[in-house]
C-alpha positions as a Markdown table, in Angstrom:
| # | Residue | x | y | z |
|---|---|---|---|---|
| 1 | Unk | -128.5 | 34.5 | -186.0 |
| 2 | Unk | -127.4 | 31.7 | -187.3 |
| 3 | Unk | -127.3 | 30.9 | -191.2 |
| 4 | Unk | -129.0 | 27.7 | -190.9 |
| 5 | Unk | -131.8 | 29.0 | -189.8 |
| 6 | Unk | -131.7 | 32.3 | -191.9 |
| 7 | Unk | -132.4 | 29.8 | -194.2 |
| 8 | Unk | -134.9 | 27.9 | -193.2 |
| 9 | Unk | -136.9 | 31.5 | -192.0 |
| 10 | Unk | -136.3 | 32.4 | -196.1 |
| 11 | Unk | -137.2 | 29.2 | -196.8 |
| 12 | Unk | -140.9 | 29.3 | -195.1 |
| 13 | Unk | -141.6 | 32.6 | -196.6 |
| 14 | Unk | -141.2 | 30.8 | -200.3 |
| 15 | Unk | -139.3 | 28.1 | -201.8 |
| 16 | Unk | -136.3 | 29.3 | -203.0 |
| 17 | Unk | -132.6 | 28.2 | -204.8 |
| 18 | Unk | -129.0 | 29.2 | -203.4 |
| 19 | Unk | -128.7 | 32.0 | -205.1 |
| 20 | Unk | -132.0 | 33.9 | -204.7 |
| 21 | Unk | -131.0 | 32.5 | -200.7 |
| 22 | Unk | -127.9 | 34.5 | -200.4 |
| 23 | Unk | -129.7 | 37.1 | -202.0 |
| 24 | Unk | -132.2 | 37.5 | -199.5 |
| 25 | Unk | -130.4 | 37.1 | -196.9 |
| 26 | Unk | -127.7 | 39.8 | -197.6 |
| 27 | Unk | -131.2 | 41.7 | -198.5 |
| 28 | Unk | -132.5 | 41.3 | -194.9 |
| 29 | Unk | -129.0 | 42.0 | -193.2 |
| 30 | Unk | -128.1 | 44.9 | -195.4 |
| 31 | Unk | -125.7 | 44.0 | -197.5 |
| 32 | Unk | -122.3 | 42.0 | -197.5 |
| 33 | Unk | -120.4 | 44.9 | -195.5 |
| 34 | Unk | -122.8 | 43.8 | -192.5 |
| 35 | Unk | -122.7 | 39.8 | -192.6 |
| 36 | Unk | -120.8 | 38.1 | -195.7 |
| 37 | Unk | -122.1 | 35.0 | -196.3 |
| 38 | Unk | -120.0 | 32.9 | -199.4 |
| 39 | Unk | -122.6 | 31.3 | -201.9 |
| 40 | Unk | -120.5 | 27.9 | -200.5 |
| 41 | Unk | -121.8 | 28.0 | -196.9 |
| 42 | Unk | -125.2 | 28.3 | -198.6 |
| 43 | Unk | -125.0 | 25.5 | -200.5 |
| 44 | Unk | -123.4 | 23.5 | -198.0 |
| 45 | Unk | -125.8 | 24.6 | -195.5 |
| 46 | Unk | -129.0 | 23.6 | -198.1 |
| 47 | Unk | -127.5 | 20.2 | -198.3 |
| 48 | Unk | -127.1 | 19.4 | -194.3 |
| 49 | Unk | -130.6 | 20.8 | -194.3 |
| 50 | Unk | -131.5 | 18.3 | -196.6 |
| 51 | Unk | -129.3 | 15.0 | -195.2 |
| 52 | Unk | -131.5 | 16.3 | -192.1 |
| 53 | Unk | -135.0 | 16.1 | -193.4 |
| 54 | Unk | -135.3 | 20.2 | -192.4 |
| 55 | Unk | -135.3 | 21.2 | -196.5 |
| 56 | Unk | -136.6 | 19.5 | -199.6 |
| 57 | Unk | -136.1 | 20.0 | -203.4 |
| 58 | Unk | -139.2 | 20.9 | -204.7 |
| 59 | Unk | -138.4 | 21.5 | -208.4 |
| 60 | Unk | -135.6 | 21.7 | -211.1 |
| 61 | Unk | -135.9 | 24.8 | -213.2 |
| 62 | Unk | -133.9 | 25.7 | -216.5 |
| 63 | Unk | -134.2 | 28.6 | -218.4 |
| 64 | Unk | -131.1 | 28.3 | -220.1 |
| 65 | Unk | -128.7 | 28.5 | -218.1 |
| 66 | Unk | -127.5 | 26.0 | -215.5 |
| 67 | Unk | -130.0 | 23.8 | -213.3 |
| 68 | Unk | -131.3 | 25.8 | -210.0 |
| 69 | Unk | -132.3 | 23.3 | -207.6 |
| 70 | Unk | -135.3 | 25.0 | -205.7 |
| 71 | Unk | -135.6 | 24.2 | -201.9 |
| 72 | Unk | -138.1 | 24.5 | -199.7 |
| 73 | Unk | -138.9 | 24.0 | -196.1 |
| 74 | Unk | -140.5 | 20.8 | -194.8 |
| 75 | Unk | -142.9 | 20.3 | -191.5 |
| 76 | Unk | -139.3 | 19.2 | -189.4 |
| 77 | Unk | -138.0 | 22.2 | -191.0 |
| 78 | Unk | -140.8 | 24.6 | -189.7 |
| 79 | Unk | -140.8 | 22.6 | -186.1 |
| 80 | Unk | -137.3 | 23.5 | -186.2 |
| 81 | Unk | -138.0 | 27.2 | -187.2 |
| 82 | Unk | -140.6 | 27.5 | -184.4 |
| 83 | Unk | -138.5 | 25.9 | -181.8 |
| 84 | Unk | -135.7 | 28.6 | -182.9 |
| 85 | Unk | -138.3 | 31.4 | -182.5 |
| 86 | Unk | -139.1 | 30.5 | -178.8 |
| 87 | Unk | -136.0 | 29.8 | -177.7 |
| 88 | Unk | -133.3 | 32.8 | -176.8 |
| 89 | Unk | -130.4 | 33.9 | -178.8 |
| 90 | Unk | -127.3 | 33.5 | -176.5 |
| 91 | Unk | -124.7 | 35.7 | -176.5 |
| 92 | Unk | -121.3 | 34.6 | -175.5 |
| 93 | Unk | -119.9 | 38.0 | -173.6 |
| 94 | Unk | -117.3 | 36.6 | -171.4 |
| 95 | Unk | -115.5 | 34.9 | -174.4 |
| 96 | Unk | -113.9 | 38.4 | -175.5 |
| 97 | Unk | -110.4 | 38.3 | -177.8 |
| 98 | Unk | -110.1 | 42.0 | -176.7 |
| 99 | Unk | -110.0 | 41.2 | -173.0 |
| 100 | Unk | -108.0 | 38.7 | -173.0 |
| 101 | Unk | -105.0 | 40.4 | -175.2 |
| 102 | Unk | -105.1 | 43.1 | -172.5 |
| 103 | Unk | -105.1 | 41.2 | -170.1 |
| 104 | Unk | -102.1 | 39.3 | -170.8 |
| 105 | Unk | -100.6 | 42.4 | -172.5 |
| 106 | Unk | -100.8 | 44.3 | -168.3 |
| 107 | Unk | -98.3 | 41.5 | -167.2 |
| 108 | Unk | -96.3 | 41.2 | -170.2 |
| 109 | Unk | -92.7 | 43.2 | -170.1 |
| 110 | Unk | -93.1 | 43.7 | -174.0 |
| 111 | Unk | -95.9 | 45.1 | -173.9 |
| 112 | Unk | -97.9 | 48.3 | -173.4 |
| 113 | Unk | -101.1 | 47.7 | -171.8 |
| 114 | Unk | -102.2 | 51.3 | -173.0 |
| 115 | Unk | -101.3 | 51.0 | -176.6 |
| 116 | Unk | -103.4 | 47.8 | -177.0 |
| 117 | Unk | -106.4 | 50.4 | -175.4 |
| 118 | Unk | -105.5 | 52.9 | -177.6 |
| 119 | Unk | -105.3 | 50.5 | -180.9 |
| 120 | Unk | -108.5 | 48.7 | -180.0 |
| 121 | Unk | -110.3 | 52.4 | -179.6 |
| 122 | Unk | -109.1 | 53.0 | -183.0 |
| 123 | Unk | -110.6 | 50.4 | -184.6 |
| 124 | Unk | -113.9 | 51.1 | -182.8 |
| 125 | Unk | -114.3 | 54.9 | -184.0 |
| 126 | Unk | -112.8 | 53.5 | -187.3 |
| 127 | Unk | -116.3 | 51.0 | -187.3 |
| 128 | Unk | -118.2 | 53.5 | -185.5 |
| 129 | Unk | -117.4 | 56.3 | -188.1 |
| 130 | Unk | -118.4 | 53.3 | -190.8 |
| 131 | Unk | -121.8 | 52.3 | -189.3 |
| 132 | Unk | -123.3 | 55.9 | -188.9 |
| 133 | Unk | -122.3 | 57.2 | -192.3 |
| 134 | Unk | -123.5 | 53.6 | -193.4 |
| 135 | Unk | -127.0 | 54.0 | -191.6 |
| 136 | Unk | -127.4 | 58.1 | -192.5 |
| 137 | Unk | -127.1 | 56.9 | -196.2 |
| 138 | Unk | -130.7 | 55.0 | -195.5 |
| 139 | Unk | -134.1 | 56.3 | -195.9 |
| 140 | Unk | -136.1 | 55.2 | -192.8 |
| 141 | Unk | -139.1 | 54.9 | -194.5 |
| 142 | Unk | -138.1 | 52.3 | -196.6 |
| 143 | Unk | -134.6 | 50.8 | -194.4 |
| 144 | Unk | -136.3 | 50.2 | -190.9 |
| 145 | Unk | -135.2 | 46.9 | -190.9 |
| 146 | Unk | -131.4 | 47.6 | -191.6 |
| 147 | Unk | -131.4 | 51.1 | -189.5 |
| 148 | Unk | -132.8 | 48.7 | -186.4 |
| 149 | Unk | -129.8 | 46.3 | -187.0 |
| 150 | Unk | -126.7 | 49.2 | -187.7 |
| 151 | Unk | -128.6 | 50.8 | -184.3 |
| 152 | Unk | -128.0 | 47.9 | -181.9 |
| 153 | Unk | -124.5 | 47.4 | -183.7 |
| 154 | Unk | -123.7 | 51.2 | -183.3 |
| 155 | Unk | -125.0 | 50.6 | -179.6 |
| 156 | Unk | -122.5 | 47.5 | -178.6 |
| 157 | Unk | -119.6 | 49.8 | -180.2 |
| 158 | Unk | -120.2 | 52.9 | -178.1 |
| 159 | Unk | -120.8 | 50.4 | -175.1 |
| 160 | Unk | -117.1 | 49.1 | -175.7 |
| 161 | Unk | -115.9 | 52.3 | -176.0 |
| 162 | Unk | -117.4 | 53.2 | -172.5 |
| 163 | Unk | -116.0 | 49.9 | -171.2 |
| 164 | Unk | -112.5 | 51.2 | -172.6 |
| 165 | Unk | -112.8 | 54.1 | -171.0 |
| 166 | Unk | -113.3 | 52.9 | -168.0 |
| 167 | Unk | -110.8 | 50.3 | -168.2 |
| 168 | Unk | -108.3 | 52.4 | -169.0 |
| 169 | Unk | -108.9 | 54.7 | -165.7 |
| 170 | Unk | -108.4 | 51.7 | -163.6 |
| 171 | Unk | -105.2 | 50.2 | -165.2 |
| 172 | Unk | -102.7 | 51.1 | -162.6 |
| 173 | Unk | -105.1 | 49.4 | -160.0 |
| 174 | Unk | -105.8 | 46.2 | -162.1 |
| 175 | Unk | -101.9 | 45.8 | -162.6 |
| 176 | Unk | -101.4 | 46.5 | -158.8 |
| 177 | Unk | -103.3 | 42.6 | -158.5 |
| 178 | Unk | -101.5 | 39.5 | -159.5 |
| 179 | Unk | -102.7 | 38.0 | -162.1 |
| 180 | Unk | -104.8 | 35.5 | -162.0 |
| 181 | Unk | -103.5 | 31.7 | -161.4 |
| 182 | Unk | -104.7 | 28.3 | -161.3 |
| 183 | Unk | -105.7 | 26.5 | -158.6 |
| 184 | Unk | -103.0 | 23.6 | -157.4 |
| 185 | Unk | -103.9 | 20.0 | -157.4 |
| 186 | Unk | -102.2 | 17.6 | -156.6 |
| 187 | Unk | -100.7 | 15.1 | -159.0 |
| 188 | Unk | -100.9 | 11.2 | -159.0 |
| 189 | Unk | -102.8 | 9.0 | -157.8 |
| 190 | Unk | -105.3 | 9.9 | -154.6 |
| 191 | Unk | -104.0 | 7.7 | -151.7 |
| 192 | Unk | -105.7 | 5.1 | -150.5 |
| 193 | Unk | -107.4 | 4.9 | -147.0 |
């Protein structure tokens, strides 16, 4: 999900300022320990929403404290919205940090291709551990929306830790291979016919 169009999503539910924004978005995600969003990249956010004709102010409110500029969403802005709901979120699976530090860790002489496994599966049963005591804390008559999310997040970590698993099991074989290289091309100029 992305933030700008959290925003715009908050935004056609009400008209709203930056901070009641980042409140209800943190509200919708569960909190800051689940997605941290900086009351900057709201603002900034609200004001390429604007530049792009996607968010308007609609009123200056005072009540004596500082000014709070109150957005909300415009027709473009709902288009926009609509066109976000239709379309599919992509998910970028083959761009993995993980995979590629053990990858390059198997052919590496300084380093232990089964202590970057074991490291990596630490960290997941550290998050694991922090996700289930973080979703048994919530009532599910009134946290259905936050259980769903820490669900599929508890999901994708005990699918990792499967993929470890496996990964693991087969490490001999995969550093049996040579790694991966290029492919050669020539260099210069073509020649001519």
């Amino acid at each position: 999900m992305s933030v700008r169009h959290a925003i715009l999503g908050l935004l056609a539910q009400k008209p709203r300022h930056g901070y009641e924004l980042r409140s209800a978005f943190e509200a919708l995600i569960g909190g800051e320990q689940n997605w941290e969003v900086k009351p900057a990249q709201i603002y900034t956010t609200l004001s390429r929403l604007e530049e792009s004709g996607l968010v308007a102010e609609a009123a200056i409110e005072q009540d004596g404290g500082p000014e709070k500029h109150i957005f909300d969403i415009t027709p473009a802005g709902r288009e926009e919205l609509g066109d976000w709901f239709e379309g599919a979120v992509e998910e970028v699976h083959q761009r993995d940090e993980f995979y590629l530090k053990l990858m390059l860790s198997i052919n590496d002489e300084f380093a232990d291709p089964y202590a970057v496994i074991h490291v990596q599966r630490s960290s997941l049963f550290r998050d694991l551990h922090g996700l289930t005591t973080q979703r048994q804390a919530l009532n599910g008559m009134e946290n259905l929306a936050q259980i769903l999310l820490l669900d599929k997040a508890v999901m994708h970590l005990e699918a990792d830790l499967r993929w470890l698993d496996m990964v693991e099991g087969r490490l001999d074989e995969i550093r049996s291979h040579p790694p991966p290289e290029p492919e050669t091309r020539p260099r210069g100029r073509p020649k001519k016919s």
